[in-house]
FIKOL-238130 format. One record per residue: x negated, y, z of N, C-alpha, C in turn; residue in one letter. Coordinates in steps of 0.2 Angstrom, whole numbers, plus 5000, padded with zeros to 4 digits. Layout:
residues N
XYZXYZXYZa
...
This chain:
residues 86
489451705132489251645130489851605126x
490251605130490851555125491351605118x
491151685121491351695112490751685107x
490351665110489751645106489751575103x
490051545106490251455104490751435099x
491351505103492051495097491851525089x
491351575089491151595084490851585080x
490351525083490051475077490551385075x
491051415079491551345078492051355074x
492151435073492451465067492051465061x
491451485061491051495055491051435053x
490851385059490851305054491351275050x
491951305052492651275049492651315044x
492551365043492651395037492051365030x
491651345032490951335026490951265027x
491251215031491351145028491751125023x
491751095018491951075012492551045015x
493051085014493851035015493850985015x
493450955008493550885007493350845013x
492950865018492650825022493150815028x
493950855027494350835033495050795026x
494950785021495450775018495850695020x
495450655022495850605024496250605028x
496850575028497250575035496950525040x
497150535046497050465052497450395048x
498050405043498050345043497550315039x
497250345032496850325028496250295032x
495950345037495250335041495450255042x
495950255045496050185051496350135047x
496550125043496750075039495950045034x
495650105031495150075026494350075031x
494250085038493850095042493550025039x
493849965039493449905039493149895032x
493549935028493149925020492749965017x
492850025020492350065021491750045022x
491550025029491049985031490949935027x
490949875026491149805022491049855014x
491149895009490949895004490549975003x
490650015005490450085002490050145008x
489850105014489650155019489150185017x
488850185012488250215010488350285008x
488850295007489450355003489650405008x
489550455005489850505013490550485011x
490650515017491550525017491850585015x
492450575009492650645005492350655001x
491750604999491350604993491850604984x
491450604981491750584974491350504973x
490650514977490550444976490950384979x
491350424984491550364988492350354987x
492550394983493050394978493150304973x
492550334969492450304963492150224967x
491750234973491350154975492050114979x
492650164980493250124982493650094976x
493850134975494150124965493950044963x
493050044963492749994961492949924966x
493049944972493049904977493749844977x
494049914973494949884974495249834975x
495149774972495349714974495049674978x
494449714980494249664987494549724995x
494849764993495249824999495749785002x
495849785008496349745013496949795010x
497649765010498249785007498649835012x
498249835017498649925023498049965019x
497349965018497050015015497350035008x
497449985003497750004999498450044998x
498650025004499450055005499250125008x
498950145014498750195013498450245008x
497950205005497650274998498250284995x
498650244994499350264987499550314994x
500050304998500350365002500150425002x
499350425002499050475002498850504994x
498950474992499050504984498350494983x
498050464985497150464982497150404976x
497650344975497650304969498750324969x
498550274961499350284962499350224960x
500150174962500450124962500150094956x
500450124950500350104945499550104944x
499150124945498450094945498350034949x
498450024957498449954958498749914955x
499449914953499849864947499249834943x
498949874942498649874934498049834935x
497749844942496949824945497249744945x
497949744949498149664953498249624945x
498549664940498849624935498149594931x
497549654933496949614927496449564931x
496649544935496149494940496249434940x
């Protein structure tokens, strides 16, 4: 029974979409509350949840945004750019 459970826990890792593990713990846990607050309707790993954060930008609390940049999902100079047009 239990090579039976490891072997569908492999099969699941294998055929789940990367993306859907791509954020790091910091990412999760800094943008957890804007997340909810602006885009939970979006799976997570999405491209729409990409784009419905992008859009969210300047209402995003400033550890989420410091997060996404670290994480390389926006880059600095695009926040410069979001802060400079508001």
């Amino acid at each position: 029974m239990r090579f039976g459970l490891l072997f569908g826990l492999l099969t699941l890792t294998i055929f789940v979409p990367s993306s859907a593990f791509a954020y790091s713990e910091q990412v999760r846990n800094a943008c957890k509350n804007d997340y909810l607050a602006h885009c939970n309707t979006h799976e997570v790993g999405s491209e729409s949840l990409r784009q419905c954060m992008r859009n969210a930008g300047p209402k995003l609390e400033p550890t989420c945004v410091n997060a996404l940049v670290a994480a390389g999902e926006v880059s600095a100079a695009e926040v410069a750019k979001k802060r400079a047009s508001k």
